[in-house]
C-alpha positions as CSV (number, residue, x, y, z in Angstrom):
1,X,57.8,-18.0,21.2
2,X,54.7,-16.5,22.8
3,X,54.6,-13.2,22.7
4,X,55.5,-11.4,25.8
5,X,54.4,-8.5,27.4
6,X,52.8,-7.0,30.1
7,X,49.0,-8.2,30.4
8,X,46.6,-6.8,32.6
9,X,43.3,-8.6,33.6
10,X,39.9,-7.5,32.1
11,X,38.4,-5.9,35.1
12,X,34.8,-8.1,34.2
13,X,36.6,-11.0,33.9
14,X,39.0,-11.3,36.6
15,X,37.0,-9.6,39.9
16,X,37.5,-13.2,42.0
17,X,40.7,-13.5,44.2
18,X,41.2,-17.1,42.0
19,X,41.3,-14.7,38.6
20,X,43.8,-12.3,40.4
21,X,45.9,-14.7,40.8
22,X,45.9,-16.6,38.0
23,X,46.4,-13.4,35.9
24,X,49.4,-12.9,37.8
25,X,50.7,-16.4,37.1
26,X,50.0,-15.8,33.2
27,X,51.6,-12.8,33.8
28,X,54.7,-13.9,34.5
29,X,54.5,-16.7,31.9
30,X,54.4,-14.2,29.1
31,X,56.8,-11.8,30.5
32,X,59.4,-14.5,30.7
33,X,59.5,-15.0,34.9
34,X,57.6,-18.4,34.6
35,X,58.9,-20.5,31.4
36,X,55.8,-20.9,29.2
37,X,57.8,-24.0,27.9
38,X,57.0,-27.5,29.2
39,X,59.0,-27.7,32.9
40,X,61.2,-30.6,33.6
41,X,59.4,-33.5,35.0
42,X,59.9,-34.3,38.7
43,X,62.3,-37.4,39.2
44,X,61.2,-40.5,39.4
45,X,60.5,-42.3,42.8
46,X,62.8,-44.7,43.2
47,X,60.7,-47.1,45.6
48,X,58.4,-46.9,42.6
49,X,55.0,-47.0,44.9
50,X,53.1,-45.0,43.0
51,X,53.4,-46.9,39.8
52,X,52.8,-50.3,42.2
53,X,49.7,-48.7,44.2
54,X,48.5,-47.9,40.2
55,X,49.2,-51.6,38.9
56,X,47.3,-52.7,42.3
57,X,44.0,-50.8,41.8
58,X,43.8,-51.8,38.0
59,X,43.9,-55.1,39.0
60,X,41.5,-55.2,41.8
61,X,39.4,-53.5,38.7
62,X,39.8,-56.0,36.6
63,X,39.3,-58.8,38.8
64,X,35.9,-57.3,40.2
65,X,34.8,-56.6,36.4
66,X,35.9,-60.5,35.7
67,X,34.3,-61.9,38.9
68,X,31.0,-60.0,38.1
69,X,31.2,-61.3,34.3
70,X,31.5,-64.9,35.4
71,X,28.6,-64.4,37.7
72,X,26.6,-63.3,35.2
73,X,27.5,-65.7,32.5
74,X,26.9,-68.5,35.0
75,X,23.5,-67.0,35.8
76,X,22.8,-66.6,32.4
77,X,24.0,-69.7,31.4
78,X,22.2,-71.9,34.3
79,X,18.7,-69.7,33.6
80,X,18.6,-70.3,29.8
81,X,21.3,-72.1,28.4
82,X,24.3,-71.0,26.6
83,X,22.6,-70.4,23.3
84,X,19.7,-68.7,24.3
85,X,21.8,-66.6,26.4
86,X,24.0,-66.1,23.4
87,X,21.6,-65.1,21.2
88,X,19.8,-62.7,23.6
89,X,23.1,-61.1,24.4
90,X,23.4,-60.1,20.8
91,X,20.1,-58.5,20.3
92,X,20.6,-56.3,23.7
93,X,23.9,-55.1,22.2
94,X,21.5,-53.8,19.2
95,X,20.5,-50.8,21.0
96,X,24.0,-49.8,22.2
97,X,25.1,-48.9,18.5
98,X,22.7,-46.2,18.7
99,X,23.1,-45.0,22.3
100,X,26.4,-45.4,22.9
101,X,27.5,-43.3,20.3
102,X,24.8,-40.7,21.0
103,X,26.0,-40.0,24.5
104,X,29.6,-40.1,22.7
105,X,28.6,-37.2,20.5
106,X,27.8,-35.2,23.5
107,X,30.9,-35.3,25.0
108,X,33.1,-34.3,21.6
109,X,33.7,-30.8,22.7
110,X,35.4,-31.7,26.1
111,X,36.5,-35.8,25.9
112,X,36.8,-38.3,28.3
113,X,39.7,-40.4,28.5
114,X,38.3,-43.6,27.6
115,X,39.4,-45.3,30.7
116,X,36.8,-43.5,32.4
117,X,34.1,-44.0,29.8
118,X,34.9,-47.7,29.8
119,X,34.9,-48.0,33.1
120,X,31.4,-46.3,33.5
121,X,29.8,-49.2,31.0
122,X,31.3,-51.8,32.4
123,X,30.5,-51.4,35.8
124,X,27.1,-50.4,34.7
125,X,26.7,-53.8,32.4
126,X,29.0,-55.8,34.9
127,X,28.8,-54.9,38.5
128,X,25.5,-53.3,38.9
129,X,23.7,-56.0,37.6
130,X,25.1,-58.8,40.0
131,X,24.3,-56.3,42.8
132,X,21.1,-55.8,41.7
133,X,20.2,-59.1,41.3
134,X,21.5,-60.1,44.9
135,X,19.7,-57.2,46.5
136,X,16.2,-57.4,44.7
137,X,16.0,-61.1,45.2
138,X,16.9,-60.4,49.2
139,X,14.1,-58.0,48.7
140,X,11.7,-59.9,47.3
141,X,12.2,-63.2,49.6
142,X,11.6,-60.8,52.3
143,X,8.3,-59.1,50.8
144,X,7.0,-62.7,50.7
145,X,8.2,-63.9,54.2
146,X,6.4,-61.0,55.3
147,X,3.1,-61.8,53.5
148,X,2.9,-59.8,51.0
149,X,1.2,-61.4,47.8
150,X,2.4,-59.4,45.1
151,X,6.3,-59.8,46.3
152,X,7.5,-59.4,42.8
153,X,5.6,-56.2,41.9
154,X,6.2,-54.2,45.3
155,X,9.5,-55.3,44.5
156,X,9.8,-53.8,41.0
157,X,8.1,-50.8,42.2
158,X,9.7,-49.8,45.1
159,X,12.9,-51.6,45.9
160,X,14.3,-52.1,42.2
161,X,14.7,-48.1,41.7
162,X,16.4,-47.1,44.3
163,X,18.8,-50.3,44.4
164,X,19.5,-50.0,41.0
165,X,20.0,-46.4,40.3
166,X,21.8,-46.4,43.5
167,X,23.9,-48.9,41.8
168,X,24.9,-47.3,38.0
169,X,25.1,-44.1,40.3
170,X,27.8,-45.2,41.7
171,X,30.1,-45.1,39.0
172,X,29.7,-41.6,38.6
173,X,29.6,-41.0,41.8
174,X,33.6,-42.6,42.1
175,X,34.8,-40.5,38.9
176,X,33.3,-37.3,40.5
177,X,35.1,-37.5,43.8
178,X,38.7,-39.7,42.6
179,X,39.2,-38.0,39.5
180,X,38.1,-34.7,40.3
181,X,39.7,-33.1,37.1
182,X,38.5,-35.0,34.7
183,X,34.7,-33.8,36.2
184,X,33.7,-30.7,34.7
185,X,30.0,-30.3,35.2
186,X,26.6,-31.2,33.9
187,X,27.6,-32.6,30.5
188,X,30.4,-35.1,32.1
189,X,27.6,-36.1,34.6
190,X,25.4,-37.2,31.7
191,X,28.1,-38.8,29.6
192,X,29.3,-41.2,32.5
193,X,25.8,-41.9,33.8
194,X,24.5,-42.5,30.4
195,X,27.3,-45.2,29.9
196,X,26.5,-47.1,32.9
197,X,22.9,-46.9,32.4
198,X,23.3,-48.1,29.1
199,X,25.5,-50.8,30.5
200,X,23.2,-51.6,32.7
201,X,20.2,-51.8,30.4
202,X,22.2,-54.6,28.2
203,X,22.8,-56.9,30.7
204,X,19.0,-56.5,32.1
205,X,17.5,-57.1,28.4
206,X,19.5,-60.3,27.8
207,X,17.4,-61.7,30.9
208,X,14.2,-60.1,29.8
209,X,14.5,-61.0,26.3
210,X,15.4,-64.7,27.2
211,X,12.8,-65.1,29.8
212,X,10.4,-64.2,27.0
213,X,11.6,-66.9,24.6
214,X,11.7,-69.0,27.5
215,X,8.4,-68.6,29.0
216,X,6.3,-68.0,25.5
217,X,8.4,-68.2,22.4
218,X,9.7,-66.2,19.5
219,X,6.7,-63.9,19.5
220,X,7.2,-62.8,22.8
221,X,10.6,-62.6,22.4
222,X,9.8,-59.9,19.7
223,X,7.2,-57.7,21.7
224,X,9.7,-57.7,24.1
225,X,12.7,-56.4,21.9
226,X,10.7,-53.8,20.3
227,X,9.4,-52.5,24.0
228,X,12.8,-52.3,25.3
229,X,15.5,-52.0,22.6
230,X,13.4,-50.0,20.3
231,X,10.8,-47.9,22.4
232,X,12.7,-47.6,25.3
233,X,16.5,-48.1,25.0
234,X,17.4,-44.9,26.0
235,X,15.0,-45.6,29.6
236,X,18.0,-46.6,32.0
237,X,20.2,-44.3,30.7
238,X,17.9,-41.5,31.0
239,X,16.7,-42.3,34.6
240,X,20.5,-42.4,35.7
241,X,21.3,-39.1,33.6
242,X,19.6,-37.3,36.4
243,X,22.3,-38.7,39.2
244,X,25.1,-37.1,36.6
245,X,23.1,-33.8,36.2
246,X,22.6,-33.6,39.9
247,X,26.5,-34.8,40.5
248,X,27.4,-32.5,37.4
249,X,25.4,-29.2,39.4
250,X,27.1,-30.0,42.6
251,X,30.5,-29.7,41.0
252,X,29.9,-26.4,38.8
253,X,27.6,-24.4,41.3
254,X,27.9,-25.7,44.9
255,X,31.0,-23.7,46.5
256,X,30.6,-26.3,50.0
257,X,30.4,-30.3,50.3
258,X,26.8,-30.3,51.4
259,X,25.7,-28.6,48.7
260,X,27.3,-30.8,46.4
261,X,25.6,-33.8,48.5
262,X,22.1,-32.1,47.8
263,X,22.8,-31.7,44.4
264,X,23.4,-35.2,44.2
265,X,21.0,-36.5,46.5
266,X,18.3,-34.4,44.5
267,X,19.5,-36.0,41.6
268,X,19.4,-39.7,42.6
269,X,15.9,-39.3,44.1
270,X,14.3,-38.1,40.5
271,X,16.1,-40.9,39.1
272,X,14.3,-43.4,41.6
273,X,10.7,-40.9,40.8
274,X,10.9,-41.7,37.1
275,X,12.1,-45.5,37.4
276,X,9.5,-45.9,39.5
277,X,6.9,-44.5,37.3
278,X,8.6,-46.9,34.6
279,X,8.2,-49.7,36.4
280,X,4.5,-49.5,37.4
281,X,2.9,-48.7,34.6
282,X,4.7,-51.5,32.8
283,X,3.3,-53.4,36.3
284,X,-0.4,-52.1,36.3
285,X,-1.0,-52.0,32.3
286,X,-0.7,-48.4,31.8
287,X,2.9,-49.0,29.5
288,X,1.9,-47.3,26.8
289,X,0.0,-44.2,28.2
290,X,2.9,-43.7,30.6
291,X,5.5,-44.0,27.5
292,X,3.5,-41.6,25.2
293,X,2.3,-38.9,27.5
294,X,5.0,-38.9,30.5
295,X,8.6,-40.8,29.4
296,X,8.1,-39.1,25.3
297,X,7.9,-35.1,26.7
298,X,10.4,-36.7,29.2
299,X,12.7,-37.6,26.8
300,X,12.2,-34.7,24.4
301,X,13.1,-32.2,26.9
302,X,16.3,-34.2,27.9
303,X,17.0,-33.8,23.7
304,X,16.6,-29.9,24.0
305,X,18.6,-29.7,27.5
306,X,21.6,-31.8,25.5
307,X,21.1,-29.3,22.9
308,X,21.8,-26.6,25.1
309,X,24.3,-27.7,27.3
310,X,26.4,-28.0,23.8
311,X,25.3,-24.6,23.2
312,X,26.7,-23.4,26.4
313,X,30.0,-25.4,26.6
314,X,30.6,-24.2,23.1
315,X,30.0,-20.7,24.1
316,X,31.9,-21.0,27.2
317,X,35.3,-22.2,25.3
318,X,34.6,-19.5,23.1
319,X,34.3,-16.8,25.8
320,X,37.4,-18.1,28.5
321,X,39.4,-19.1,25.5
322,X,39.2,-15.6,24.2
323,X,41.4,-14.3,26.9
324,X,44.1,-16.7,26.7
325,X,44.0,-15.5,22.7
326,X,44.5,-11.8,23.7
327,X,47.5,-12.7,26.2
328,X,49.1,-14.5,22.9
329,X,48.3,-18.5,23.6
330,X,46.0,-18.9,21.0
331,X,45.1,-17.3,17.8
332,X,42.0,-16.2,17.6
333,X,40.8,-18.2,14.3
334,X,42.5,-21.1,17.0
335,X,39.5,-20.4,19.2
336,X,36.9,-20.2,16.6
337,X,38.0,-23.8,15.6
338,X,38.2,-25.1,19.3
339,X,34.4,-23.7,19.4
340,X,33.0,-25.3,16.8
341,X,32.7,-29.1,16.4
342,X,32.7,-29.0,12.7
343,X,35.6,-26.8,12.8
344,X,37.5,-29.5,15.0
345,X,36.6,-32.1,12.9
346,X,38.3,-30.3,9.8
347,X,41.5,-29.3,11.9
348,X,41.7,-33.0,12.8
349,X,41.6,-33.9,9.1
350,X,43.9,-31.4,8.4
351,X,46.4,-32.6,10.7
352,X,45.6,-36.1,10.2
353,X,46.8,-35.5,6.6
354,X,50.7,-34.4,8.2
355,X,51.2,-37.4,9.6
356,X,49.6,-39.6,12.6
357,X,51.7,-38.1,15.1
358,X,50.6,-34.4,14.2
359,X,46.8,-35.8,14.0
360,X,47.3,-37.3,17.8
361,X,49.1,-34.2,19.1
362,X,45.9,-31.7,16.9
363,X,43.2,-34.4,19.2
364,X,45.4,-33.7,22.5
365,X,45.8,-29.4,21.3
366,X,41.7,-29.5,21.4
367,X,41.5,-32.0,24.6
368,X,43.9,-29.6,26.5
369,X,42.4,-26.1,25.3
370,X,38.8,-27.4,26.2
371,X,40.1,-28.7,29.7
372,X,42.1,-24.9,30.3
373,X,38.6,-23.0,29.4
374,X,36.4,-25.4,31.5
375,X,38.8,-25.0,34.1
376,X,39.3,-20.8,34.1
377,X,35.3,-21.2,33.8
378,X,35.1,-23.1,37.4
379,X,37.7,-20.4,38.4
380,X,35.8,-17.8,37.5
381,X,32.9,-18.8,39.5
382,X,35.2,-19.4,42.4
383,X,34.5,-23.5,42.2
384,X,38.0,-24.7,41.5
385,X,40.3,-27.4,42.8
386,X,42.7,-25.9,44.9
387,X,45.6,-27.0,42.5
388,X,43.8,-25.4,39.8
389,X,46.9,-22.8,38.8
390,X,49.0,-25.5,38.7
391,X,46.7,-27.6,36.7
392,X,46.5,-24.5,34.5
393,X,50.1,-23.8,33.9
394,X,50.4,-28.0,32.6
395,X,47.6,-27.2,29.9
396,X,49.1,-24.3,28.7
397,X,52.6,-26.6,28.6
398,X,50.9,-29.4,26.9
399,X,48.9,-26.8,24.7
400,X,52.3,-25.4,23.4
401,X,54.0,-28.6,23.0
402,X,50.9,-30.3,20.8
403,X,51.0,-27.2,18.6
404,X,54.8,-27.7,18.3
405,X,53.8,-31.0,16.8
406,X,51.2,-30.4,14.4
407,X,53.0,-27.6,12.9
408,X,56.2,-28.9,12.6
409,X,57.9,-27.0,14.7
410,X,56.6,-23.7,14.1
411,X,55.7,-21.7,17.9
412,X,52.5,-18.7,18.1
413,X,54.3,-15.6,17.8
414,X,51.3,-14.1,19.7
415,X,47.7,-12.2,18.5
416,X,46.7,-9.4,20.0
C-alpha cells in the first residue's frame, strides 16, 4: 500500500490552477478518498462501434500503405526492371541500419508505441513518395508547357521541397493532432519526422541509385551510393526534423491553436529553406562546398541540440518525478533509475532475469513513469490536455500495477 497521509503542494511547484488541482486529486489518492488501485474498467459497449470504427481505420491504413507499395513496385519495376530494382532497393535499406536506430536511441527515455513509429516510416517510404512523384511530375510538365527550359531543375529547386516536406510532414502532423497523448514535445517531433524522412529517403535512393546504373553503369551507381547513403543519409531526415521541432514547440510552449500553427508553419518552411539549398547546389555544382561548409555545421548542431534535449528530458523526469517520490509513488532510488538510461537498461535486465512477464511489466513501469512526468511537466506550464488529471490518475494505476508485477507482488510502502 502507498503510504497515506496528508500531502501538501510545494508552493514553487504547484502555483498554476492545473497543479492545484491535481495536488488535490493526489491528495485524495493517498489519503484513501480516491483508490490509488487500478479502477474497474467501464463496460463494454455492446454495439461494439468503437472496436468496428478501430478495425475500419486500420484497414483503410493498410490498404493505402498496400496501394502506394504496388504503385511503387510497378513504377519501379516498369523504370528498371525487377532486378535492378531489387538490387537498388537493398543498398537504400543500407543506410536505414544506421539511422533508424539512431533516431530510436533518442527516443529511449520516453517510447513510442511502435504503431506510431511504423506508421511514420511507412508513410514516409510508401505514401509520400507516390505523392511526390505525381505532384513533381504535374510540376514539371507544366514548367515546360510554360517555356521554361530548365523544367527539371526549377522543378527540383523549387517545387520538390515544399511538396515533399509537405508530404513526410504530414505524418507528424496526423500523430500530433489524433493522438494528442502520445505527443510530448520537441523530441517526439524529431523521432516521428526522422522516421518518415528516413522512409522517404529509401524509397527516393532506389530510383536514384538505379537511374545511375541505368544511365551510366556500376561506377555511377557507386558515386551515387556513397553521395547519398554514406555522405548524406541523414539529409531527408534532417530537413523534415525541423517540421517535428516546430510541431514539437507548438505542443510544449504555445498555450492557443495559432500559435501552435506558427510553430509549425515556421518549422515546415526551414525544412523547404534547407531542402532547397540541398537541391541546388547538387543542381549548380556547388555539392560539395554546400555539404562541407553549410549541411556539416548543420548537421553538427542538430548532434548537440539531440544531446541536449536528452539532457533536458532526463532532467525533467528527474525533477517532476521527484514529487510523486515525496507523496510515496515512487522511491527515490525508483527515480534515479527512471532518469538514467543506463540505469533503465540494468533494471530491465534485472527484471528480465524474473521472468518475461516481470521484464514486460519493468518496460511498461518506465513507459508509464516517463509519460506521468512529461505530462505534470505540460501541466506545470499550463499546456495540458484537458483530460490530463484523468490521464494522470491511469498512469499512476498502471504504474502500481507494473510494479506489482515485477516484484512479485510486493506494493511501495511509501518514501518520504
Amino acid at each position: 500500500m502507498v503510504h497515506r497521509g496528508s500531502v501538501r503542494p510545494n508552493p514553487a511547484y504547484a502555483g498554476a490552477e492545473f497543479d492545484v488541482v491535481c495536488w488535490a486529486t493526489l491528495t485524495g489518492m493517498l489519503s484513501g478518498s480516491i483508490p490509488p488501485h487500478p479502477s474497474p474498467r467501464p463496460a463494454a459497449n455492446p454495439t461494439a462501434r468503437p472496436g468496428l470504427r478501430r478495425v475500419l481505420g486500420y484497414g483503410a491504413l493498410v490498404t493505402v500503405f498496400l496501394v502506394c507499395w504496388v504503385l511503387l513496385a510497378v513504377f519501379n519495376g516498369m523504370a528498371f526492371g525487377v532486378q535492378l530494382a531489387s538490387l537498388t532497393a537493398l543498398l537504400a535499406a543500407l543506410p536505414l541500419l544506421v539511422v533508424v536506430p539512431v533516431y530510436l536511441w533518442l527516443d529511449r527515455l520516453e517510447a513510442e508505441p511502435a504503431r506510431y513509429l511504423v506508421f511514420a516510416f511507412l508513410w514516409g517510404a510508401l505514401c509520400a513518395p507516390v505523392g511526390a512523384l505525381l505532384l513533381n511530375t504535374t510540376a514539371e510538365v507544366m514548367l515546360m508547357k510554360s517555356g521554361f527550359a530548365q523544367a527539371d531543375s526549377l522543378t527540383a529547386i523549387l517545387a520538390a521541397p515544399p511538396v515533399e516536406e509537405g508530404l513526410k510532414g504530414l505524418a507528424v502532423l496526423a500523430i500530433a493532432v489524433i493522438r494528442r497523448r502520445e505527443f510530448d514535445g520537441v523530441i517526439d517531433g524529431i523521432v516521428y519526422a526522422g522516421l518518415a524522412g528516413a522512409g522517404f529517403a529509401f524509397s527516393e535512393n532506389i530510383v536514384y541509385l538505379a537511374q545511375a546504373f541505368q544511365e551510366q553503369g556500376a561506377e555511377s551507381l557507386t558515386i551515387v551510393f556513397v553521395l547519398r547513403c554514406v555522405m548524406g543519409p541523414f539529409a531527408h531526415p534532417l530537413f523534415t526534423a525541423f517540421i517535428g521541432i516546430g510541431l514539437g514547440l507548438g505542443v510544449a510552449v504555445a498555450r492557443t491553436t495559432t500559435g501552435r500553427v506558427g510553430f509549425g508553419t515556421l518549422g515546415y518552411l526551414c525544412a523547404i529553406l534547407l531542402h532547397g539549398i540541398w537541391n541546388a547546389s547538387a543542381t549548380v555544382g556547388v555539392y560539395f562546398e554546400t555539404y562541407f561548409f553549410f549541411q556539416v555545421p548543420i548537421f553538427i548542431g542538430f548532434v548537440v541540440l539531440i544531446a541536449v534535449l536528452r539532457h533536458r528530458e532526463s532532467a525533467t523526469i528527474r525533477r517532476f518525478l521527484s514529487r510523486y517520490a515525496d507523496a510515496g509513488w515512487f522511491s527515490h532510488q525508483e527515480v534515479a533509475m527512471l532518469a538514467s538510461a543506463s540505469g533503465r537498461r540494468a533494471a530491465r535486465r534485472w527484471a528480465k532475469a524474473r521472468g518475461a512477464a516481470a521484464g514486460q511489466a519493468m518496460r511498461s513501469f518506465q513507459d508509464a513513469a516517463s509519460a506521468l512526468a512529461l505530462l505534470r511537466s505540460r501541466m506545470h506550464r499550463g499546456v495540458a490536455e484537458t483530460a490530463a488529471i484523468e490521464h494522470e490518475r491511469v498512469l499512476l494505476d498502471a504504474i502500481t500495477s507494473s510494479r506489482r508485477v515485477f516484484t512479485g507482488g510486493s506494493v511501495l510502502t511509501g518514501a518520504r
